[in-house]
C-alpha positions as CSV (number, residue, x, y, z in Angstrom):
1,X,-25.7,16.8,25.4
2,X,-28.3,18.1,27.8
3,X,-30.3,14.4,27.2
4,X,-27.3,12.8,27.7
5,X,-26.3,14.3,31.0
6,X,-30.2,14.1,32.7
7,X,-30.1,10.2,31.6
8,X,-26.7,10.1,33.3
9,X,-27.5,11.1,36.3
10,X,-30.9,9.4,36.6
11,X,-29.6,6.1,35.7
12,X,-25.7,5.7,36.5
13,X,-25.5,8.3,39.4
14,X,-22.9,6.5,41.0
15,X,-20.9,5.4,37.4
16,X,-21.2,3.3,34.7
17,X,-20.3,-0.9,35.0
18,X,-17.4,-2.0,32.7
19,X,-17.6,-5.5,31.7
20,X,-16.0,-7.6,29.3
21,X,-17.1,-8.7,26.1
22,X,-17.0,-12.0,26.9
23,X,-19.9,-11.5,30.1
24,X,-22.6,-9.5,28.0
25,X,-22.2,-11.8,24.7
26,X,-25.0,-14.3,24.4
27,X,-22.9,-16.5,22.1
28,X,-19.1,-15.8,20.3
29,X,-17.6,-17.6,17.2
30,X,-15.1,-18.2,14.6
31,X,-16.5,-17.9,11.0
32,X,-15.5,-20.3,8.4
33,X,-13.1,-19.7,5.4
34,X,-14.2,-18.5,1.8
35,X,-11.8,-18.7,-1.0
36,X,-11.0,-15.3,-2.9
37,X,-12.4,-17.6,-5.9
38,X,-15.3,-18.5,-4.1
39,X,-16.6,-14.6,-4.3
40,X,-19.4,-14.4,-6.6
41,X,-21.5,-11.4,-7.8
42,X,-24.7,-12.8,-6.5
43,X,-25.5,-15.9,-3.9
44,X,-25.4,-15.6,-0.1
45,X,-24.5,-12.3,1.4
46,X,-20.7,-12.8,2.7
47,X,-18.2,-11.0,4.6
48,X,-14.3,-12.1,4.6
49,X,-12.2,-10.6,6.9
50,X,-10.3,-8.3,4.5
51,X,-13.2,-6.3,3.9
52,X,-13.8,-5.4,7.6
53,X,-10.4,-3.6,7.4
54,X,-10.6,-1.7,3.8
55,X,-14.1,-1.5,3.1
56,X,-16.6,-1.8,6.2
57,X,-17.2,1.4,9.1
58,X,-18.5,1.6,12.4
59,X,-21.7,-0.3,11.2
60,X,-22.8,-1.4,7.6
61,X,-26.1,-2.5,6.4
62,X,-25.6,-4.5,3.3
63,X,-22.4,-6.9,1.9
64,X,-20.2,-6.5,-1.1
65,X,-19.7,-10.2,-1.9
66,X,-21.5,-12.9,-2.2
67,X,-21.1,-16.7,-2.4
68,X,-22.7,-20.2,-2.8
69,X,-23.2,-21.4,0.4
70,X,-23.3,-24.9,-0.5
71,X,-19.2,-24.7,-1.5
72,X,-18.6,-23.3,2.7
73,X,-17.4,-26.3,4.5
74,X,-19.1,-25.5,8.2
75,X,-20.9,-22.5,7.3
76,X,-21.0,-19.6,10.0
77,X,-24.0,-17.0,9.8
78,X,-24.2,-13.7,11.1
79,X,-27.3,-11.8,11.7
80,X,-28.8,-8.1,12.3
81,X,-26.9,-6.8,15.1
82,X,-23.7,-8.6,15.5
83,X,-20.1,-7.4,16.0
84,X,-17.3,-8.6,13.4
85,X,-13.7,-8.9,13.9
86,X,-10.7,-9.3,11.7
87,X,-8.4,-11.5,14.1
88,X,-5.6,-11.1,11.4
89,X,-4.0,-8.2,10.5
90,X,-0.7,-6.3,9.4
91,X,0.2,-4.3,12.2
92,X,-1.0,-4.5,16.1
93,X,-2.1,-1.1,15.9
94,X,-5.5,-2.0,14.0
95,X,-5.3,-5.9,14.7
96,X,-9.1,-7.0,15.5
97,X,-11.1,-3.3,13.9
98,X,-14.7,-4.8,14.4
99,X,-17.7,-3.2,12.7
100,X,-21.5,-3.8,13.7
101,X,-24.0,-5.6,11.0
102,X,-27.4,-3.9,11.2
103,X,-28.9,-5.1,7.5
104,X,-31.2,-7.8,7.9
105,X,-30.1,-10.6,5.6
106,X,-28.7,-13.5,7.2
107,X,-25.1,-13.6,6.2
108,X,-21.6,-15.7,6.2
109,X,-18.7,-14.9,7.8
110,X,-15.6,-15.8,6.1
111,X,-12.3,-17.0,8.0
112,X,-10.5,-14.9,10.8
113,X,-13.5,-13.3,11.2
114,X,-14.9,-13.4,15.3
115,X,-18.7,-13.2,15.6
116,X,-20.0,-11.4,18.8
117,X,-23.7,-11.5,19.5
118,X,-25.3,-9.6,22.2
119,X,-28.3,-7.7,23.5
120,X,-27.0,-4.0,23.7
121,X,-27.0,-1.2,21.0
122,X,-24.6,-2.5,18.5
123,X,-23.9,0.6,17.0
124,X,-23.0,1.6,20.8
125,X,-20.4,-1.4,20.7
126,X,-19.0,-0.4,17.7
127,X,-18.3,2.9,18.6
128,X,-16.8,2.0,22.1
129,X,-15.0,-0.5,21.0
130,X,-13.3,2.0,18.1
131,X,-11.5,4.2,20.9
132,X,-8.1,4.4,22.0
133,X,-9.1,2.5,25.2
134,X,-10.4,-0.3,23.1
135,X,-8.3,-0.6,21.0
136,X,-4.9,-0.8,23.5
137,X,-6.6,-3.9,24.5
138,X,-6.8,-5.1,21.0
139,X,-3.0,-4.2,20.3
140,X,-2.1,-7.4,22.5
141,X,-2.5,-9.7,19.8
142,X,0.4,-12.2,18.9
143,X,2.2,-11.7,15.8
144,X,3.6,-14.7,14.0
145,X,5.6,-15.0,10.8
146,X,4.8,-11.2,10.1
147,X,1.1,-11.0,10.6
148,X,-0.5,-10.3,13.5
149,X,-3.7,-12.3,15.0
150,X,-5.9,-11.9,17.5
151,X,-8.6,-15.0,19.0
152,X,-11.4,-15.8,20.8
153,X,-10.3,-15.6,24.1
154,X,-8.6,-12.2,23.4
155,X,-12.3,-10.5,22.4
156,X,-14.1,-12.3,25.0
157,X,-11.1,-10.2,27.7
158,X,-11.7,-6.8,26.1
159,X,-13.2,-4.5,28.8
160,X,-15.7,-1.5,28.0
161,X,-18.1,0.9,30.0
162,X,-21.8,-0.7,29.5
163,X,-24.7,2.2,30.6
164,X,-28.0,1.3,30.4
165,X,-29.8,1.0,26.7
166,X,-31.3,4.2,27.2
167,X,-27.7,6.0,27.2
168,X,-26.0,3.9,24.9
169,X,-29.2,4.8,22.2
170,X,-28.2,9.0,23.1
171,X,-24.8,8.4,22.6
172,X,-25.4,6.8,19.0
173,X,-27.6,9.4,17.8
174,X,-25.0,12.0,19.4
175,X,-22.3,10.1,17.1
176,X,-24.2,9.3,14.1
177,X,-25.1,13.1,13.7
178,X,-21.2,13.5,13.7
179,X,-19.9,10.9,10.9
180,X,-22.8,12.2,8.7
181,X,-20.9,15.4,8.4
182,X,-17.4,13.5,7.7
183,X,-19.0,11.3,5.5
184,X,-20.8,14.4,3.6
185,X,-17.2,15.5,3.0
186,X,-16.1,12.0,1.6
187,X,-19.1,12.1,-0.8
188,X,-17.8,15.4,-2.1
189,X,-14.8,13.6,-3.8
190,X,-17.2,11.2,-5.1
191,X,-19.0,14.0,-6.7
192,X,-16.0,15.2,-8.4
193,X,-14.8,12.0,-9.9
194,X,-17.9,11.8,-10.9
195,X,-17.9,14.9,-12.8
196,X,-14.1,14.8,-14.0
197,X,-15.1,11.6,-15.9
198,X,-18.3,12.9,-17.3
199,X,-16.5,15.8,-18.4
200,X,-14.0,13.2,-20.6
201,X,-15.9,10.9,-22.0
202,X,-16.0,12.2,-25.4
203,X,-18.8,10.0,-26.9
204,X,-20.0,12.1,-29.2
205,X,-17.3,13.1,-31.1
206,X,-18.3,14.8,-33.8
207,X,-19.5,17.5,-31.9
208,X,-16.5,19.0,-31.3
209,X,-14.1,17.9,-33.2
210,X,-12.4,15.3,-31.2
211,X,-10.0,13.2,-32.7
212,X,-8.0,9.8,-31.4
213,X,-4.3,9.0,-31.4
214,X,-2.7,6.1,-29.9
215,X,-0.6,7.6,-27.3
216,X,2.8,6.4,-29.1
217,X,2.4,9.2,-32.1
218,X,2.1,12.0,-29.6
219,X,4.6,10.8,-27.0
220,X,8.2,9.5,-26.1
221,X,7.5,6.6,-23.6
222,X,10.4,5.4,-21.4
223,X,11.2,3.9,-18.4
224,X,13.5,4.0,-15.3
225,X,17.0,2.8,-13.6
226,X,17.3,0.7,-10.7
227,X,20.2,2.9,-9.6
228,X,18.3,6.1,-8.2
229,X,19.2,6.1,-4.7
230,X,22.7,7.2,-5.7
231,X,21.3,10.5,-7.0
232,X,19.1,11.2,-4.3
233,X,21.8,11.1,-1.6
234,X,23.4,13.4,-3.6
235,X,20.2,15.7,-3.4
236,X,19.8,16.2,-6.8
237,X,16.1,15.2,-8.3
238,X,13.1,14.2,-6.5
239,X,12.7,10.4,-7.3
240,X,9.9,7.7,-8.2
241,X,10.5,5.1,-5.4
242,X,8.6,2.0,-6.4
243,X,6.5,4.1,-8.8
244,X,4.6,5.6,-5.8
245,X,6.5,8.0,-3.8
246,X,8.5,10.9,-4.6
247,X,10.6,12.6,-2.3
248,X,12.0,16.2,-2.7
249,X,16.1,16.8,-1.3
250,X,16.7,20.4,-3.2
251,X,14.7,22.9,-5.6
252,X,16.2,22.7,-9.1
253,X,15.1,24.1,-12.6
254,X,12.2,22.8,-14.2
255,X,12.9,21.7,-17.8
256,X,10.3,19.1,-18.9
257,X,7.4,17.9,-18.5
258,X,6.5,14.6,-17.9
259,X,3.8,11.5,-16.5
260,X,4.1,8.8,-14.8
261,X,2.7,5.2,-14.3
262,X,3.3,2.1,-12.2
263,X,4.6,-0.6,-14.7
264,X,4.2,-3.8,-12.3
265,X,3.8,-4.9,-8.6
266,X,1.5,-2.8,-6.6
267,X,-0.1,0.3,-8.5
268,X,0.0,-1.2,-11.7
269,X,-1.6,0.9,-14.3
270,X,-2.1,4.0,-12.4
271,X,-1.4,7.6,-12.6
272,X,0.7,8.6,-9.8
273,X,2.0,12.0,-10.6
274,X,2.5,14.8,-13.3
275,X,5.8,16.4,-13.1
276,X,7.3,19.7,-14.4
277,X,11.5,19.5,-13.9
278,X,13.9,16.8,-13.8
279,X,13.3,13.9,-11.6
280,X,15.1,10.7,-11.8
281,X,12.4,7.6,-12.3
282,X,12.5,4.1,-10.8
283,X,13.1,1.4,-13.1
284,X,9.5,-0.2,-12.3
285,X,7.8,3.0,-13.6
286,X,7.1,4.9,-17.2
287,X,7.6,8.1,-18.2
288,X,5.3,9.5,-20.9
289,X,6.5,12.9,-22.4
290,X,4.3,14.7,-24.6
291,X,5.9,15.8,-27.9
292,X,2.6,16.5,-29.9
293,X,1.4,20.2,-29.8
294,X,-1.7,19.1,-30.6
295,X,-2.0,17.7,-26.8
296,X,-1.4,19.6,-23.6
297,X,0.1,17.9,-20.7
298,X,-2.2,18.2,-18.1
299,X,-5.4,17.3,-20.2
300,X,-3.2,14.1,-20.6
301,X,-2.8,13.3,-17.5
302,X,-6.2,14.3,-16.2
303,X,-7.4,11.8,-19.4
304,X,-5.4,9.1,-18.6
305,X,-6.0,9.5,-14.8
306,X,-9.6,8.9,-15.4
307,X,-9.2,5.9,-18.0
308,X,-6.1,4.6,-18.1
309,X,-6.5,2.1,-15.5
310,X,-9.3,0.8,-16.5
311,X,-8.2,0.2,-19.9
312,X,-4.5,-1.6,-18.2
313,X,-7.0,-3.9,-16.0
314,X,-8.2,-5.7,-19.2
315,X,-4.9,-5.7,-21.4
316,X,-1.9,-6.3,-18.2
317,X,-0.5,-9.5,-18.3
318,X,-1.7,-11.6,-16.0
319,X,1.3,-13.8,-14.1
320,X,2.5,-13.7,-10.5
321,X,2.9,-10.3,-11.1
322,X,0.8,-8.1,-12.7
323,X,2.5,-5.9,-15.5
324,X,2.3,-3.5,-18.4
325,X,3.7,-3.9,-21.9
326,X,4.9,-1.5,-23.7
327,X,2.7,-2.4,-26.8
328,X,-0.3,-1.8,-24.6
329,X,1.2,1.8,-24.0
330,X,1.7,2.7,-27.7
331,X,-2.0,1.6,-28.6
332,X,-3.5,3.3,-25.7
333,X,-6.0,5.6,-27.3
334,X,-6.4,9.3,-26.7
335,X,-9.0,11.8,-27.5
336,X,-7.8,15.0,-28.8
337,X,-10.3,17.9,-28.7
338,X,-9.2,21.4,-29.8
339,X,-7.0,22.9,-27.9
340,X,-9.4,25.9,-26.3
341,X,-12.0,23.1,-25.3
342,X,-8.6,20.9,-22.9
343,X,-7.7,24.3,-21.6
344,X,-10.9,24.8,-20.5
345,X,-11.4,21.2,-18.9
346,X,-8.0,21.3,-17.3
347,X,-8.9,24.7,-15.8
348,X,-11.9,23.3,-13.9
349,X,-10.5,19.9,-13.1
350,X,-7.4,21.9,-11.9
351,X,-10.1,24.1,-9.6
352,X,-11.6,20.8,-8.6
353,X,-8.5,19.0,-7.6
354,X,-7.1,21.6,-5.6
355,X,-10.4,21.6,-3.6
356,X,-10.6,17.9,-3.4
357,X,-6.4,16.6,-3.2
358,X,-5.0,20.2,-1.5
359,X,-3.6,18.2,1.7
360,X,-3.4,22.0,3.4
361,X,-6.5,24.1,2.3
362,X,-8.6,21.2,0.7
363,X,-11.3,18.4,1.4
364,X,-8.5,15.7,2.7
365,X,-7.1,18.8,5.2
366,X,-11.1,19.8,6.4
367,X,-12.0,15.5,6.4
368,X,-8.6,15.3,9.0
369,X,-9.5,17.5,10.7
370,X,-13.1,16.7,11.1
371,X,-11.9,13.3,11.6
372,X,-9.8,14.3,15.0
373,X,-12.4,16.5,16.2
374,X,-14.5,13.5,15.7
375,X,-12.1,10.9,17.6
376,X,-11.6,13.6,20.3
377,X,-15.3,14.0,20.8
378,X,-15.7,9.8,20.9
379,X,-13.5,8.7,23.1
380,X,-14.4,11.5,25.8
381,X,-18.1,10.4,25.3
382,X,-17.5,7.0,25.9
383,X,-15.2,7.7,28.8
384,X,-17.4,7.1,32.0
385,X,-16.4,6.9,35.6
386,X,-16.4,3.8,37.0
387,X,-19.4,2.6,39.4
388,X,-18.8,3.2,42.5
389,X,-19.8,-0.6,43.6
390,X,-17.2,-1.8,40.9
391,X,-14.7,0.1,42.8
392,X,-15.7,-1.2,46.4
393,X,-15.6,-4.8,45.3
């Protein structure tokens, strides 16, 4: 911080200049649709505006997708250095997230995406234009039939503090040193799925006696009501709401043991939660309840956790909606290793997930907090004064 203050006062004794995007771009664009179908494995590097909000950080240096160039009507390039936008969004609150390209492929930019080219640090960008400041000016997008959008015109009007190269490069480093340690954190999970998946794949089975069921001889499969809202005004069970989301009113006896799964819609085909007690279920959701001894419970769970997805991804039906059939339940596979060798696995992918999923005491509580600390520390970096001459005139 030392650096940071010297360069300060050398350079910007009197304040840093804000300007707008708009007066240090060298040149600002639209890019140019490409069709979810149009994503290919290998082909031009590509970026479409989805991925800026669920996939790309401050900066990235590579794309996920690809495409054939030659299909893009009006193709739009980006190069090493440049800002993206998503102009449309859900919600004004992260309407127009931008995130800085510094690979060195030239690369597409898919549709309600806005390209911002410049001659500053674009790292620097991308983190100023991250902070609460930033992104107030970014909430004033329009929103029309439910989505929001921002344009052209909007991130050409955003204002943000521009110091000299010299303090912009100090303030990345300062930053960068920061994320690693957040993004250490978020590797840690990583590690673990990792290991928990290694430590089921029972490929060589002979070696300790593993043995496969299809999950219908070892457990009663069942689904939902559509009428559980009654019970939980009453306060009586915690409930499945849309197969994602249970919500607790009072404690009660536990009696049973049960798992569950997203039948259709959103979530198909995952693992949502393991439940000891009653519980009323949502119609859109199953129940599996082991009735094997052979089994435990929580191996299940972890087992199906890990695989079960995967396996639903290549058998759902494929329609409007996404679903599960119940034959695709009863032949679901399961390994079955002796019992001492699943209580040992579920004791040290029970240790693991309270370490990794323990929203009080485990990784997600210590990568919050990190990431506050971390927001706190950003925006009062990137919080100059004004220059003094900015102020006169």
């Amino acid at each position: 911080m030392s650096r940071l203050r010297e360069l300060m006062e050398e350079l910007c004794p009197d304040g840093v200049e804000y300007r707008k995007l708009g007066e240090i771009a060298t040149n600002v664009f639209r890019g140019s649709g490409i069709k979810r179908d149009e994503v290919k494995e290998k082909g031009t590097p590509c970026v479409r505006y989805g991925e800026i909000y669920t996939t790309y950080g401050i900066w990235f240096d590579a794309c996920i997708s690809h495409t054939d160039e030659t299909v893009v009507a009006n193709p739009k390039y980006f190069e090493h250095g440049d800002i993206l936008f998503a102009i449309t969004g859900e919600n004004v609150e992260e309407i127009a997230k931008s995130t800085a390209y510094i690979g060195y492929d030239r690369c597409l930019a898919g549709g309600d995406i806005v390209v911002l080219q410049h001659k500053q640090n674009p790292k620097y960008l991308s983190y100023v234009l991250s902070t609460e400041m930033a992104q107030r000016q970014k909430s004033k997008g329009r929103v029309k039939s439910k989505v929001v959008h921002s344009s052209v015109p909007a991130i050409k009007g955003i204002e943000i503090p521009v110091p000299p190269l010299e303090i912009q490069n100090e303030i990345v480093k300062l930053l960068d040193s920061f994320t690693e340690l957040t993004t250490e954190l978020t590797l840690r999970k990583k590690q673990y799925n990792f290991y928990r998946d290694s430590l089921l794949n029972f490929v060589r089975v002979d070696d300790i006696g593993v043995i496969h069921i299809r999950l219908s001889e070892i457990a009663e499969i069942g689904t939902g009501s559509s009428n559980t809202n009654e019970g939980l005004s009453a306060g009586m069970f915690p409930f499945f709401v849309r197969s994602q989301e249970v919500r607790w009113k009072n404690s009660y006896e536990y009696d049973e043991t049960a798992i569950i799964t997203s039948g259709d819609g959103v979530g198909v085909g995952k693992i949502f939660h393991y439940i000891e007690g009653k519980y009323a279920l949502h119609q859109r959701a199953y129940r599996i309840h082991i009735i094997d001894g052979r089994i435990l419970p929580r191996f299940l769970f972890y087992y199906m956790k890990t695989t079960f997805y995967r396996y639903i991804t290549q058998n759902a039906v494929q329609s409007s909606v996404v679903s599960i059939r119940r034959p695709m339940l009863d032949k679901y596979s399961i390994p079955v290793p002796p019992l001492d060798v699943q209580k040992k696995i579920v004791s040290i992918l029970d240790r693991f997930d309270a370490l990794c999923n323990d929203l009080t005491s485990g990784l997600p509580a210590e990568i919050v907090a990190r990431k506050k600390q971390y927001e706190y520390y950003r925006d009062k970096l990137l919080t100059f004064p004004r220059s003094k001459r900015e102020e006169r005139s």
